[in-house]
N, C-alpha and C positions, 0 to 999 in steps of 0.2 A: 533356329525356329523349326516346326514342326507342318509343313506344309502338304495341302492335298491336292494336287491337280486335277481334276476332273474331267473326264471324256478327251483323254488323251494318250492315243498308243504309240506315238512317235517318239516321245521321250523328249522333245528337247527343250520342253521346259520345265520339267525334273530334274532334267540332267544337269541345264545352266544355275539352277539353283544348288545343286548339290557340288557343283563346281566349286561352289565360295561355300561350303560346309556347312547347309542344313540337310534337315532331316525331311528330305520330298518325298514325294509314292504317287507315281502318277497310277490311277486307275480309268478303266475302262471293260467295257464291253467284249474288247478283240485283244489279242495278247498284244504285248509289248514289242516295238518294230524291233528292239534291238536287242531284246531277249533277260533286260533287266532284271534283276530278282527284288529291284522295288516299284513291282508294279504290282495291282490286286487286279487281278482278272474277275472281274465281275462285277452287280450294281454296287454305284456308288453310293446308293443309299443303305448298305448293309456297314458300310465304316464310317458314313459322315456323321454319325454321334461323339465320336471316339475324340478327348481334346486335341484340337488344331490350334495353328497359330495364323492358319490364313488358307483360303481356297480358292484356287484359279481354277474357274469354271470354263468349260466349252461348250454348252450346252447343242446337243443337235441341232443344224438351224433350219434343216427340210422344208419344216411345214410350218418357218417360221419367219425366212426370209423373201421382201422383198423382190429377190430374182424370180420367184415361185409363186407370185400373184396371179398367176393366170388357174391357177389349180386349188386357190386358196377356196373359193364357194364348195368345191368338193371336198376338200379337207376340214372346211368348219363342217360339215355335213355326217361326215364320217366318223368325227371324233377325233382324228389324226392331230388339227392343229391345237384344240385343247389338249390334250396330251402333250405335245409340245411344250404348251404354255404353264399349264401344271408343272414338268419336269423343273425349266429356266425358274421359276417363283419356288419350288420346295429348294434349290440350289442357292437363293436370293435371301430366303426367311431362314437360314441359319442363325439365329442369334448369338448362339451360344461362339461361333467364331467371329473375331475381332476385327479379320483384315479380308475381304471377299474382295473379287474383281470376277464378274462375267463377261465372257466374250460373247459376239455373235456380228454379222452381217447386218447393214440396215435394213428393217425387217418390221416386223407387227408388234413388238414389245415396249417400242416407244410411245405406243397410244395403247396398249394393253397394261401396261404397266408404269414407266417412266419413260421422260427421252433420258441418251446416256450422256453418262460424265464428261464423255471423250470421243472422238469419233480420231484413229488414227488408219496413218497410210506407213504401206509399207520402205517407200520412199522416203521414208524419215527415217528409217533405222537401214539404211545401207542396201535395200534392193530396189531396183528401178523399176521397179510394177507400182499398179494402183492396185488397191484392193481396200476400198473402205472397209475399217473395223469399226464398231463400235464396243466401249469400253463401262460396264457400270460399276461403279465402286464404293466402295463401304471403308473407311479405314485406312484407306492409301490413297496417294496423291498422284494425281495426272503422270504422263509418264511424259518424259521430256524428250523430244528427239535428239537420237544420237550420230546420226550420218545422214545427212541430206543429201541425195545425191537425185542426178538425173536420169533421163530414161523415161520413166511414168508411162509404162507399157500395160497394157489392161491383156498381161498372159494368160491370168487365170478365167477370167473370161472367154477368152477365146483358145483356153484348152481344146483338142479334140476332144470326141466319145472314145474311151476307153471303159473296161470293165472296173478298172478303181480309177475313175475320173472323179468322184465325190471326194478319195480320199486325199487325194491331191489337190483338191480346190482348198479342202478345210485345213490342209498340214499350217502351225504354227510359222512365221518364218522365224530363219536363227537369229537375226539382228532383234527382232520382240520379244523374244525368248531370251536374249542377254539384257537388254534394256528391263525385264520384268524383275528379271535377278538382281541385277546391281543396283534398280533404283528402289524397288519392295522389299530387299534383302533386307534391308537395315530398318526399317520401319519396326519399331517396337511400342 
């Protein structure tokens, strides 16, 4: 399958897909962590016409998540959180591809748009954090957990401040990233 990751520079859910032999390209914004040569540096809207077979979106969730309500009146104010919301809906209204999954935090999209398909923890796929995800999907089936384990530590919450603290809240983890692969992989 012919897959486009979207707003993703870490790679590893390109990478887990093109483990079991499709054709992934994650793009984004920032170059690729790992220096991939299938990744497009730059909007995703300059390649997402192009036939796909399925688009795993990450949409920024800045000015969209839930954690970030306290700054939300300034951001509908500003423009910021429409912009946001435009971005997650032009990634959503792809018709033309078959198999869509957006990511994002519980956040304002659930009542701006729909609630999601799926809300998972990372603690279902093999690390002991919480991190609610919510999952919307078009084309593919809930994702089934694959290692429950314990722990259920809220890390990413209570990250320090660092200069890429953002980047490291949003990084994929690699147990969702193999679950996306093995279980969306074969969806035809």
């Amino acid at each position: 399958m012919r897959i486009l990751v979207s707003c993703e520079s870490s790679g590893k859910v390109r990478e887990a897909f093109r483990a079991l032999g499709h054709d992934a390209i994650s793009c984004d914004l920032l170059p690729a962590d790992d220096g991939s040569p299938h990744h497009h540096l730059g909007d995703v809207m300059a390649i997402i016409g192009e036939p796909w077979d399925m688009l795993i979106g990450f949409p920024p969730c800045t000015h969209l998540a839930s954690s970030g309500a306290r700054w939300f009146e300034q951001k509908r104010a500003d423009g910021r959180q429409q912009q946001g919301i435009d971005f997650f809906m032009a990634l959503a209204n792809q018709d033309h591809i078959p198999r869509i999954a957006l990511e994002n935090p519980v956040g304002i999209m659930s009542s701006q748009w729909r609630k999601p398909d799926q809300i998972i923890q990372p603690w279902q796929f093999g690390h002991g954090e919480t991190k609610a995800t919510c999952l919307w999907l078009k084309g593919l089936p809930k994702l089934e957990p694959t290692n429950i384990v314990e722990g259920r530590e809220q890390r990413i919450w209570k990250m320090p401040p660092s200069p890429d603290r953002w980047k490291k809240r949003s990084e994929t983890y690699q147990g969702i990233a193999d679950a996306m692969a093995q279980q969306w992989g074969n969806e035809r």
